[in-house]
N, C-alpha and C positions, 0 to 999 in steps of 0.2 A: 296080424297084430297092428294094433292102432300107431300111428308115426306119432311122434308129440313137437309142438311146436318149434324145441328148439332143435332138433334133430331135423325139421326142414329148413329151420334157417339155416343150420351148420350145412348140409350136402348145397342148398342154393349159393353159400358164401362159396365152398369148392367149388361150383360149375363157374362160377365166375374168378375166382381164384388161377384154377389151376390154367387156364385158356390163359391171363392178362401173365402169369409166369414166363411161360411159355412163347409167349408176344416178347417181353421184354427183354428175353436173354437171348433172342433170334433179331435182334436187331444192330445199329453198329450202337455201340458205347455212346451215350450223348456227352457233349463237350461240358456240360455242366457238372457232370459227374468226375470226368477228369482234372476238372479244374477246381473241384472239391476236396481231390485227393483220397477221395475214399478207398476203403480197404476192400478189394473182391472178394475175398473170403470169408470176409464179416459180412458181406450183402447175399452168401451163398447159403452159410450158417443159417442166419435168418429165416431165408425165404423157403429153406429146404425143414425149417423149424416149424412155420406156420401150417406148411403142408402137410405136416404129419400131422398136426391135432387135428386139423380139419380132416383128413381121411379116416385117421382112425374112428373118431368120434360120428362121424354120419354113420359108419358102419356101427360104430359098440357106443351107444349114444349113453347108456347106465352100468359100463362094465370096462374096471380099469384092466392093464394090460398085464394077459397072465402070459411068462413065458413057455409055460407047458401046454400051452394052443398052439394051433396050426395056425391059425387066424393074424397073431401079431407075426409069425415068418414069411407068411402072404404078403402083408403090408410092410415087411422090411425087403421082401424080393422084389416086390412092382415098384416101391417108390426107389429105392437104388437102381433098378434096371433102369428107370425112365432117368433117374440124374447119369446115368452113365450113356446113355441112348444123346439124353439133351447135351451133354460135353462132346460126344463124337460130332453133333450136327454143327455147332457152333464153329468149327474150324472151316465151314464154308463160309461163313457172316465175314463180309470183310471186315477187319478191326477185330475179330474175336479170332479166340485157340480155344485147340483142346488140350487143358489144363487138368493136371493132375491131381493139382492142390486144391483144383475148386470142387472136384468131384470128392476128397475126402471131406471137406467143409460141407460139405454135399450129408455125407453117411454121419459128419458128426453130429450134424442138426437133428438128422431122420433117430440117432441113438440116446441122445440126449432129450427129445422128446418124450421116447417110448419110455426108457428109464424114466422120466418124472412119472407118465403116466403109470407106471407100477403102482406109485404110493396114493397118486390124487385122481378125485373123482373130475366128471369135467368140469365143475365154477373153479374149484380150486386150480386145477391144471391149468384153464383158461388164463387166469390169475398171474402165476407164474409165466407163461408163455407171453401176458402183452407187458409183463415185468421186463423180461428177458429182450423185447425187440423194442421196447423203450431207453433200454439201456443200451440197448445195441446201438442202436442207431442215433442216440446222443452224440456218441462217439466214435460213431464208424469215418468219419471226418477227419482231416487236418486240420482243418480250418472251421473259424464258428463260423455256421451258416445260417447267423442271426446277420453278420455282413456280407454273406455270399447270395441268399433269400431270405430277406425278413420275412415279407408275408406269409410264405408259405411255411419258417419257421415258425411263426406266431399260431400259423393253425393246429402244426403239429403239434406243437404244448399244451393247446388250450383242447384240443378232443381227444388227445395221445392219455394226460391224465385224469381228463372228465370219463374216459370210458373205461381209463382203470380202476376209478372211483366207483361207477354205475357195477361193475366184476364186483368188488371187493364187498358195495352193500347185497350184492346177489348172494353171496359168501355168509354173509351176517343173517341175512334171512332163511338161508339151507339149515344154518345152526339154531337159529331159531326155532325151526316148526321139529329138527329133532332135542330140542329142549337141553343141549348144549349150552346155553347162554340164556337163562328165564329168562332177563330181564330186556333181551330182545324182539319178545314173544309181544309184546300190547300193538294193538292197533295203531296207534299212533304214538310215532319214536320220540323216547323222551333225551332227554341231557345225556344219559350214558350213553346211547343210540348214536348222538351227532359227535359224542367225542372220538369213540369208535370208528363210525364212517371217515369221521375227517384224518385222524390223527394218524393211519398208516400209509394212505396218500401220499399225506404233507412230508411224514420223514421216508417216505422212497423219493418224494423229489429230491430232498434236500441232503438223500447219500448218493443220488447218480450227481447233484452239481459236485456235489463234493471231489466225488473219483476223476469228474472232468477237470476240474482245477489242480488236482493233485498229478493228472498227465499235461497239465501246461496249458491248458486251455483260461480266456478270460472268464471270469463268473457275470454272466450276463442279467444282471437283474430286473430286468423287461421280460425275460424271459422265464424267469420265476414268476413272480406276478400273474402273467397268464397263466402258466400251470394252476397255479392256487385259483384265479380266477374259476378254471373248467374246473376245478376241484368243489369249486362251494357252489357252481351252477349245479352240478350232477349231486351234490346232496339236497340241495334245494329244490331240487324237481323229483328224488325220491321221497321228503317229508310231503308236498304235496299230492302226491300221488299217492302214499299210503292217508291223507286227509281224504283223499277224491275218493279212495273203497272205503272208508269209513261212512264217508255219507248215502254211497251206494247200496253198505248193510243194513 
C-alpha cells in the first residue's frame, strides 16, 4: 500500500520527535526554565500530547481511534510503558526524580489525545492538538517571557499562529473538495475564503490573551501583533499558492 505524503512527514516529524523528547528530559533542568517558573506537568501533558498524535497517525494516517481495536491498546500500552520506563530513568539525572505526578500528566496527555482522536480525522485533530500546546504553553509560565526571551517569544507567536493558520486553511480545503462549504470550492479564494481563513485565527488569539490576563498575566501587545502578523503571512502565502496552481492548470 502506497504511503502518502503526509503520513511520511508525520513518522519523519516522530523519528525526530521522539529521540529530542527523550534528550530533553535526560538532561539536568536548565536554569532558564527554573527561573521561568514553569509548571512540569504542563510541559509533560504537552509533550506526552504531541506524542500521541504523532504515533498514532503515522501508524492509522485515515483511521480515527476505534476503542474496539487492539491497535489503539497497543499504542496506549507502548506510549505509557515508555513514560513510565522514562520517569524510573530520570531519578539518575542529577536535578531530576521520579515523579509521580509527571507520569500521570504523562497518561493524561496520551488520553486526552486518543479521546479527541475518536471524533476527528487527522487536519482536524492536528488543529486541536497545536490549539491545545499554543495555549499551553502561553501559560505554562509565571512570568511573561516576552521579558524573560523576547526573541525567541517573538518567534514563537509569529510561527506558533502562522502554522495554526496554514492547519486551519488545510481544514477549509478537506471541506471543500467534500462540498461541505461550496463556496470554498473555486480555484481561487474569494472574500468568504479570507474571512474564514483569518477570522478563527484571530479570535483563538485573542481568547488565549484573554485567559492569560484573566490569571494575572500583562497583555503584551507586541506580542499580539506578531501573532496577527504570522496570521496574515500564512493566508497570504496560501492565496498565492492557490494563484500559483491556478496558472499551473
Amino acid at each position: 500500500m502506497a504511503v502518502s505524503w503526509r503520513q511520511k512527514l508525520t513518522i519523519g516529524v516522530l523519528i525526530v520527535y521522539w529521540p529530542a523528547l527523550f534528550t530533553l528530559t535526560h538532561i539536568p533542568v536548565p536554569q532558564l526554565v527554573r527561573k521561568a517558573g514553569v509548571f512540569d506537568v504542563n510541559l509533560h501533558f504537552i509533550a506526552y500530547l504531541i506524542l500521541v498524535f504523532l504515533f498514532w497517525f503515522a501508524f492509522n494516517p485515515d483511521h480515527k481511534v476505534n476503542w474496539r481495536r487492539a491497535s489503539v491498546w497497543w499504542a496506549l500500552l507502548v506510549l505509557a510503558g515508555y513514560g513510565m520506563i522514562d520517569e524510573l530513568l530520570q531519578s539518575c539525572i542529577a536535578g531530576r526524580s521520579c515523579d509521580a505526578r509527571d507520569f500521570v500528566a504523562n497518561l493524561v496527555g496520551l488520553l486526552t489525545g486518543l479521546i479527541l482522536f475518536s471524533f476527528l480525522s487527522f487536519w482536524p485533530a492536528l488543529l486541536i492538538t497545536v490549539g491545545i500546546v499554543i495555549f499551553a504553553l502561553t501559560n505554562v509560565a509565571q512570568v511573561n517571557l516576552s521579558d524573560l526571551v523576547p526573541l525567541t517569544n517573538a518567534i514563537f507567536h509569529f510561527f506558533a499562529y502562522g502554522f495554526f493558520t496554514v492547519v486551519w486553511i488545510q481544514c477549509l480545503l478537506v471541506w471543500a473538495k467534500s462540498d461541505r462549504y461550496l463556496f470554498l470550492s473555486s480555484k481561487v479564494p474569494g472574500g468568504k475564503w479570507f474571512i474564514m481563513a483569518f477570522t478563527l485565527p484571530a479570535v483563538f488569539l485573542l481568547a488565549v490573551r484573554l485567559f492569560s490576563t484573566i490569571l494575572g498575566k500583562a497583555f503584551v501587545l507586541q506580542d499580539v501583533v506578531i501573532a496577527i502578523a504570522g496570521i496574515a503571512t500564512a493566508v497570504f502565502l496560501a492565496y498565492l499558492f492557490a494563484l500559483f496552481h491556478r496558472t499551473q492548470a
